[in-house]
N, C-alpha and C positions, 0 to 999 in steps of 0.2 A: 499525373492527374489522379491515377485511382489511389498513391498514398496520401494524398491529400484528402480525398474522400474518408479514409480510411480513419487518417483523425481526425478530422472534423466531426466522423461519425463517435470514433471513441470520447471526444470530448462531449458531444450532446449525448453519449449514451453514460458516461460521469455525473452530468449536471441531472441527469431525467435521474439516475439512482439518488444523487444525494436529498433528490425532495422527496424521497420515500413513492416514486409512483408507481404502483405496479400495473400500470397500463397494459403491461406486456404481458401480463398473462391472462387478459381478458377482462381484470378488475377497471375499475374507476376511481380517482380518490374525489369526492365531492366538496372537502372542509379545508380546512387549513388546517393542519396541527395545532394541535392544542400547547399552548403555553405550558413550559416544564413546571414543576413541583421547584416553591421559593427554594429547596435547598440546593435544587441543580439551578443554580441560576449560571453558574459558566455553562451553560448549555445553548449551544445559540439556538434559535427561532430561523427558520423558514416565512420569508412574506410571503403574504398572498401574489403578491406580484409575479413574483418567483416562481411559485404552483402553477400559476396561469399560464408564465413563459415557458414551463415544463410541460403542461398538456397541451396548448399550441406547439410543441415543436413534436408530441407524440403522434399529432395530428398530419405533421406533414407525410404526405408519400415518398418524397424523397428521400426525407431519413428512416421511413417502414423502408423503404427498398433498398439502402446499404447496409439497414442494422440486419436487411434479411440476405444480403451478400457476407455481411459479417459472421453472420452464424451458419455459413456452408463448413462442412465438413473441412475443406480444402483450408479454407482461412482459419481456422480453428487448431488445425495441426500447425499452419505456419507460425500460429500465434505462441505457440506451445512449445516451438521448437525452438523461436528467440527468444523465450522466456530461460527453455534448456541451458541455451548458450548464456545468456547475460549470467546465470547462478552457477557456472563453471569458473569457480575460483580458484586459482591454485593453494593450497592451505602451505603452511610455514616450511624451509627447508629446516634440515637437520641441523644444520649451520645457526639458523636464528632459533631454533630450541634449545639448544645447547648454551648460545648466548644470554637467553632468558634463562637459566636456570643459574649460571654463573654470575649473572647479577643479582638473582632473588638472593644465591648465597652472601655474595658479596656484602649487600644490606643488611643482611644480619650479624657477620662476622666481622666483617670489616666497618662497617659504618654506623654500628651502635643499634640500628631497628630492635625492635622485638618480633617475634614469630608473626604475632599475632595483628601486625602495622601492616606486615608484607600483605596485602589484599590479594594479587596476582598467582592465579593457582598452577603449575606446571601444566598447566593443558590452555592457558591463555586466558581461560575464564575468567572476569573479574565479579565475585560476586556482589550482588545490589545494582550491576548497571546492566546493558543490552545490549554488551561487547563480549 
């Protein structure tokens, strides 16, 4: 029951950030966002609808009172500590570095590349992407 609360809570406290309200720190938002500038037009809009369904739910006590269970100290390290765990990756053995570098040769000696084709840097890095 309380992990259910728990996202329930994180999902309504997702939805309350993405409409920009900063209810939680005392403020109000009264407007609706204003429509982006023609050049960001891939920029989506927020409806009013949305604002509205985002200050009624900032309104409920129920979600004041898990988002204020949320942010006990205690739930904060827990959150921090499976965070810890999920971003304990093991990085490459020796074994598959070795092998990346025997192929980066490979492509060039053997299979015609240029230096400069190979993208793949000894350290895995490819650069231009977010790998």
């Amino acid at each position: 029951m309380i992990e259910r609360k728990r996202c329930g809570a994180a999902c309504l406290l997702a939805l309350i950030m993405m409409t920009g309200n900063s209810a939680w720190a005392g403020q109000t938002q009264s407007t609706a966002p204003a429509r982006p500038p023609s050049d960001n037009s891939h920029v989506p809009v927020i409806s009013p609808q949305v604002v509205a369904a985002a200050h009624k739910i900032n309104a409920d006590p129920v979600v004041k009172a898990i988002v204020k269970q949320w942010n006990t100290p205690e739930n904060i390290q827990e959150r921090f500590d499976q965070h810890k765990e999920l971003v304990r990756i093991a990085g490459p053995s020796r074994h598959e570095n070795r092998r990346a570098t025997e192929i980066m040769r490979r492509m060039v000696e053997e299979w015609g590349f240029s230096p400069n084709q190979v993208t793949t840097q000894k350290d895995g890095y490819l650069p231009g992407s977010d790998v």
